[in-house]
C-alpha positions in Angstrom: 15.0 -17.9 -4.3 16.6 -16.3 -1.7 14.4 -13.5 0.8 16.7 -10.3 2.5 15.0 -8.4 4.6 16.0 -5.5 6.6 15.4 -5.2 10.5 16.1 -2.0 12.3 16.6 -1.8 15.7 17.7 0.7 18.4 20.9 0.1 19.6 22.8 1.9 23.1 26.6 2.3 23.0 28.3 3.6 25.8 30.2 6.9 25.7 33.5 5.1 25.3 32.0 3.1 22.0 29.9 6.3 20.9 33.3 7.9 20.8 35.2 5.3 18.8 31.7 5.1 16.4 32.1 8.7 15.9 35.9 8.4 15.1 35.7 5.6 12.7 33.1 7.9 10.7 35.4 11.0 10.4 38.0 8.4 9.2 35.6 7.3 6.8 34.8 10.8 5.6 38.3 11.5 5.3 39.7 8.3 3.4 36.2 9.0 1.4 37.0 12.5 0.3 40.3 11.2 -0.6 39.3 8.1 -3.0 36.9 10.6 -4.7 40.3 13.5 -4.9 42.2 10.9 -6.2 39.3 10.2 -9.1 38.3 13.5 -9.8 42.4 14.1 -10.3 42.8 10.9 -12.9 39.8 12.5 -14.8 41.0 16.2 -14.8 44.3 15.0 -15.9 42.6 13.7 -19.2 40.6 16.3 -20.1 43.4 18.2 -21.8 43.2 18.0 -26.0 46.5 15.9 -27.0 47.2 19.1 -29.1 46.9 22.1 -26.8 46.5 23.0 -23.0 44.2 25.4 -21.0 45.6 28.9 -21.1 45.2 29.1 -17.2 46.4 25.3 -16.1 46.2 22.1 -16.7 46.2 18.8 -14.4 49.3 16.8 -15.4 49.3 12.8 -14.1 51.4 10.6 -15.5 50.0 8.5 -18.7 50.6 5.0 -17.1 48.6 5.8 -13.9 45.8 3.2 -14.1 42.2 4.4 -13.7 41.1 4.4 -9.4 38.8 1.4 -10.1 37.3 0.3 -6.3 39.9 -2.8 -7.0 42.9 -0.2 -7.3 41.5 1.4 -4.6 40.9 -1.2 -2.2 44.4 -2.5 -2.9 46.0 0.3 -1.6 44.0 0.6 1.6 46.7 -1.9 3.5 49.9 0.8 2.0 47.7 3.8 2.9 47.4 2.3 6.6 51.4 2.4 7.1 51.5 6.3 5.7 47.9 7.2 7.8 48.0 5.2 10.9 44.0 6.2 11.9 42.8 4.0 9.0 44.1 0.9 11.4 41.6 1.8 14.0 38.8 1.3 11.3 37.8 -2.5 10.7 39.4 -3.3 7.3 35.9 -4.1 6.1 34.5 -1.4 6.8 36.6 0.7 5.1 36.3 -1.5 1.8 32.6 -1.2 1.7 33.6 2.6 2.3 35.0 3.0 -1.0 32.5 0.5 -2.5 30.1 3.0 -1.5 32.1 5.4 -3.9 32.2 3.6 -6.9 28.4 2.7 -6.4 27.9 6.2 -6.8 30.7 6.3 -9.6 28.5 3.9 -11.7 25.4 5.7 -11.3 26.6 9.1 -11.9 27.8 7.1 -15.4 24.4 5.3 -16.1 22.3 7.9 -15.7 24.4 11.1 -16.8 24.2 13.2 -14.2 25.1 13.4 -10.2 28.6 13.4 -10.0 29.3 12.0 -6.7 30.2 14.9 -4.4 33.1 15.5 -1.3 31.3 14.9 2.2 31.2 17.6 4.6 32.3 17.4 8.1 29.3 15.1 9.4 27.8 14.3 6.8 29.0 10.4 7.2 26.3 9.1 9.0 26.7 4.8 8.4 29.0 1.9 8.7 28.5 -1.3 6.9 30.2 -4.5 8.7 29.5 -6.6 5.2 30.1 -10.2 6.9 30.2 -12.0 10.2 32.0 -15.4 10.8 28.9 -16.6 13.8 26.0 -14.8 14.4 26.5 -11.6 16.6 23.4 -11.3 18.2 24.1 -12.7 21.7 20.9 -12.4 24.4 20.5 -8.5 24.3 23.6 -7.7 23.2 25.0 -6.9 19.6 28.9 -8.0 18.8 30.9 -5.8 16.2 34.3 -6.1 15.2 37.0 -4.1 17.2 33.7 -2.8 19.3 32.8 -5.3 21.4 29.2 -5.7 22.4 26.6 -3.1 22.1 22.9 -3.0 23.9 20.7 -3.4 21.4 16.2 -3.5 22.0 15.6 -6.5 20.1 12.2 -5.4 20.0 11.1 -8.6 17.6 13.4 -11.2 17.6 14.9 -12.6 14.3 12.6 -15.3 12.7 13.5 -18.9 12.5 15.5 -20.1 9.2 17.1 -16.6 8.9 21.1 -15.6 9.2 22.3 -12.7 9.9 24.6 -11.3 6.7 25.4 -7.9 7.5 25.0 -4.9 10.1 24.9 -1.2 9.2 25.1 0.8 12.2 23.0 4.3 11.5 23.7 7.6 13.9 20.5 9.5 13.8 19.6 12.6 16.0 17.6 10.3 18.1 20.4 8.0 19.0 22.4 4.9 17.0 20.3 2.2 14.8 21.8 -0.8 13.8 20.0 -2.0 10.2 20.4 -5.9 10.6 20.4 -7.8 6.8 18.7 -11.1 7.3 18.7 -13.7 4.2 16.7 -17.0 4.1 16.3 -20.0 1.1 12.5 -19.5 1.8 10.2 -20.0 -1.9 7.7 -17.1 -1.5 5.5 -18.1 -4.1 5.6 -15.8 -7.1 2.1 -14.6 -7.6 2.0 -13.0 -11.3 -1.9 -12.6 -11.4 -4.7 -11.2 -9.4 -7.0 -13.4 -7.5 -9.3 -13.4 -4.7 -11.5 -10.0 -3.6 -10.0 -7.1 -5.4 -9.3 -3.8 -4.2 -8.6 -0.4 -5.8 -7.2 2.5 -4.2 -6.9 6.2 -4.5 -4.5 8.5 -2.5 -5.3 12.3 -1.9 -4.9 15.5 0.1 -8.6 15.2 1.1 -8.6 11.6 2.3 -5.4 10.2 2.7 -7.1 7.0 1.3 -9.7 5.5 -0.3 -10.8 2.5 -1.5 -13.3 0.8 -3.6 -15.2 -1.1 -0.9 -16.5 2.5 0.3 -14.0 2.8 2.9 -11.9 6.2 3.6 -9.2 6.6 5.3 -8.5 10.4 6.4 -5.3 10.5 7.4 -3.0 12.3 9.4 -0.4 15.2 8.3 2.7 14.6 10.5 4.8 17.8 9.1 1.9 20.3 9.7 0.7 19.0 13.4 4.9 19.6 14.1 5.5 22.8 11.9 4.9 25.0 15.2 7.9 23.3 17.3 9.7 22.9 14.4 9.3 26.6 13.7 10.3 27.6 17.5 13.6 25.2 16.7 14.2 26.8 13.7 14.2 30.4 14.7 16.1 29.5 17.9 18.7 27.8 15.9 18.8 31.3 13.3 19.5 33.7 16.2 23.0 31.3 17.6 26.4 32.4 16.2 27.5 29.5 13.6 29.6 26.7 14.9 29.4 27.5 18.4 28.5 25.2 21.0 24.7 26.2 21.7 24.1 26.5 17.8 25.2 22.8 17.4 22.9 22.0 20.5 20.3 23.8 18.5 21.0 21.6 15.2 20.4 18.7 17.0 17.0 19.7 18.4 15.9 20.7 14.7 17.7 17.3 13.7 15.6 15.6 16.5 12.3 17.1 15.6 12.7 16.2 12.0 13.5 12.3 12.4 10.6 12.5 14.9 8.0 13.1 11.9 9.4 10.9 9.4 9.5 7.9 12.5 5.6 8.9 12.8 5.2 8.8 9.2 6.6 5.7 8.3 4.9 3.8 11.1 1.8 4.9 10.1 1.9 3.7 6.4 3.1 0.7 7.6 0.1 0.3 9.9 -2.1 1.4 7.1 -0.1 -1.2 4.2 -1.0 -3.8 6.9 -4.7 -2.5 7.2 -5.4 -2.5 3.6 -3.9 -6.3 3.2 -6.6 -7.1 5.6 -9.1 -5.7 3.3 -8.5 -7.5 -0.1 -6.4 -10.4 -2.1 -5.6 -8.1 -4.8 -4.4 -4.4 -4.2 -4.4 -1.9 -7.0 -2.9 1.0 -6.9 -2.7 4.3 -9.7 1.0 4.8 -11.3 1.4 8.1 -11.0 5.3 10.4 -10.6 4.2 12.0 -7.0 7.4 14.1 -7.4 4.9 16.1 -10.3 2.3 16.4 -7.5 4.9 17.7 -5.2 6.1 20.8 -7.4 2.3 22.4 -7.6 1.0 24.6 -5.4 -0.2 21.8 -2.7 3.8 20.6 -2.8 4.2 21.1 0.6 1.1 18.7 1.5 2.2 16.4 -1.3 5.7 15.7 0.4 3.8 15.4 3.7 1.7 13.1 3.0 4.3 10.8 1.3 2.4 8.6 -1.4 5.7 7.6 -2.9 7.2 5.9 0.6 4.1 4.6 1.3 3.2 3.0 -2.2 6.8 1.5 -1.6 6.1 0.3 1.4 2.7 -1.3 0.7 4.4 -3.2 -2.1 7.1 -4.7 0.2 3.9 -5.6 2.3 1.9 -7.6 -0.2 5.1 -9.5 -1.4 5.9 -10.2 2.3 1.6 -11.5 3.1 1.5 -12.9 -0.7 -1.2 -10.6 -1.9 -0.7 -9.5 -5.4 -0.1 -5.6 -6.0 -0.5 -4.1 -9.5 -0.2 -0.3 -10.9 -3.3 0.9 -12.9 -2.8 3.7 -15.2 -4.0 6.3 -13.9 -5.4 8.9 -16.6 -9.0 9.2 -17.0 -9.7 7.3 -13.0 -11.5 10.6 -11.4 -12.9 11.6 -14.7 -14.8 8.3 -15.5 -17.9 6.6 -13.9 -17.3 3.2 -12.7 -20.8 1.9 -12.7 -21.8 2.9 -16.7 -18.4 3.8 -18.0 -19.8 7.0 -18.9 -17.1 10.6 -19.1 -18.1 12.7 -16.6 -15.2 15.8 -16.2 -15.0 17.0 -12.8 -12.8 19.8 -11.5 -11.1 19.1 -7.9 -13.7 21.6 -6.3 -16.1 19.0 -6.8 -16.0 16.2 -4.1 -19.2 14.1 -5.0 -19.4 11.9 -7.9 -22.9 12.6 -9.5 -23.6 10.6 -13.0 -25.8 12.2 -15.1 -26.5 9.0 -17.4 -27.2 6.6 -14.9 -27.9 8.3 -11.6 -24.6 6.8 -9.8 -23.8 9.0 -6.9 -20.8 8.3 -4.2 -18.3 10.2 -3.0 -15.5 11.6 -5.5 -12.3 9.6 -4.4 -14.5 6.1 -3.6 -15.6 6.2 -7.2 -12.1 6.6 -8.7 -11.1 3.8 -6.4 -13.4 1.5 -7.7 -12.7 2.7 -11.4 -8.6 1.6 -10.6 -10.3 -1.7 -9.8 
């Protein structure tokens, strides 16, 4: 079995690599937007009934054009370099994995029905993927990509022993450049199919972010709403500049800024948490519920705050990593039963306090649906 795992770090190219990063991604936008033209054109072309045409116009392309599969695409990347000479100053690889990216999309959109991939905007591209490396680039402090050179990077933790280095995406963000390092290792995690040692259940809320069935309540932080009022000042600073000047893009970037700030809060904190809870038991259990329903009620603004759905993700990916076992309970009926007699006792969300009539059971509301998940 082999373990990936994904390492992101902060990395600090100077102003003569920023500039060449920021090049190599419009190139990629372009030769993007082109690979998808070219595929939206082959499909257009076939719409047209063999016995009739549109009364406005039609799409004509020859019948022997093959289909822009990402192998007749990629072919034609080394021709398309002698007619645009900027896809040169791109690593070849990186534009390959470019027009992978594409077809991934291609192959959803198929699989699923809907999404039709779309053209990107000016900016929009915001990643490179360097797929492979022939020795590992990590070099002291420093991070080598192709036709880049070395880049400062804070290795903050180091890469563990037994682990290689398989490929780099390099991230702009508002905050700066990331560099998302794949690591792959031939270490046997032991595949732990059934729950053992001291159980825990837990229940996520608005209330209490968290809480679990040893009695233990976590209440949480909201990120977005502590922010909202800077955000708000950024906002309506950014509304009153002229679009596409040079202050209004200033002004993007603050909003940009403030917004990756919360989510880096966020996620650190559910990660702290994830680690928290493996402290607590062997065995996590957690209620299968779609948050995305939550999130279209009239808490959906506190329901995408709090982000149950990142941080159930990301507590998963913990256990697997610590080899605790994590398991989804179904979760109708958790807040609605009584975990000491079994007894139905309906409650409506106004009532915080778990109060059973039939055998005197009393805790508080979310503790006692924790302990019913377990």
């Amino acid at each position: 079995m082999t373990l990936t795992l994904n390492y992101s770090y902060r990395i600090y190219p100077d102003s003569k690599q920023e500039a060449m990063l920021d090049q190599w991604l419009e190139i990629c936008r372009r030769s993007y937007n082109y690979a998808l033209r070219e595929l939206k054109d082959w499909i257009a072309s076939r719409k047209c009934p063999i016995d009739r045409c549109s009364l406005e116009s039609e799409y004509i392309m020859a019948a022997s054009y093959p289909f822009p599969s990402y192998h007749q695409q990629q072919n034609q990347l080394p021709k398309a370099k002698k007619v645009f000479s900027g896809l040169a100053l791109v690593p070849s690889q990186v534009l390959q994995t470019n027009v992978r990216r594409l077809h991934d999309a291609w192959d959803f959109f198929r699989n699923r029905g809907f999404g039709f991939p779309r053209f990107k905007k000016y900016g929009q591209m915001k990643s490179l993927l360097f797929p492979q490396f022939r020795s590992n680039p990590l070099t002291g402090w420093q991070l080598k990509l192709p036709k880049l050179g070395k880049v400062q990077i804070n290795l903050h933790r180091p890469i563990p022993n037994g682990f290689v280095i398989k490929q780099v995406r390099v991230v702009k963000k508002a905050m700066g450049w990331f560099a998302v390092i794949s690591i792959q290792s031939d270490i046997n995690l032991p595949e732990i199919e059934a729950p053992f040692g001291h159980p825990l259940g837990l229940d996520v809320g608005l209330s209490s972010y968290l809480a679990t069935s040893d009695n233990y309540i976590e209440k949480g932080r909201k990120f977005f709403k502590s922010e909202h009022r800077k955000l708000k000042l950024l906002q309506r600073r950014l509304s009153r500049k002229s679009k596409g000047s040079f202050n209004y893009e200033k002004a993007r970037k603050r909003v940009e800024k403030q917004h990756n700030h919360i989510a880096f809060k966020r996620k650190d904190y559910q990660f702290k948490l994830a680690h928290f809870v493996c402290d607590m038991g062997d065995s996590i259990f957690m209620e299968d519920i779609d948050f995305r329903t939550m999130a279209k009620g009239f808490l959906g603004k506190h329901t995408l705050d709090a982000g149950f759905g990142q941080f159930r993700d990301i507590l998963k990916y913990v256990c697997k990593i610590r080899g605790k076992y994590f398991g989804l309970v179904d979760h109708r009926g958790t807040s609605q039963t009584c975990p000491n007699c079994r007894a139905e006792m309906r409650k409506t969300l106004s009532d915080r306090i778990h109060d059973c009539p039939e055998c005197g059971y009393r805790c508080d509301r979310d503790v006692a649906s924790a302990q019913e998940i377990c």
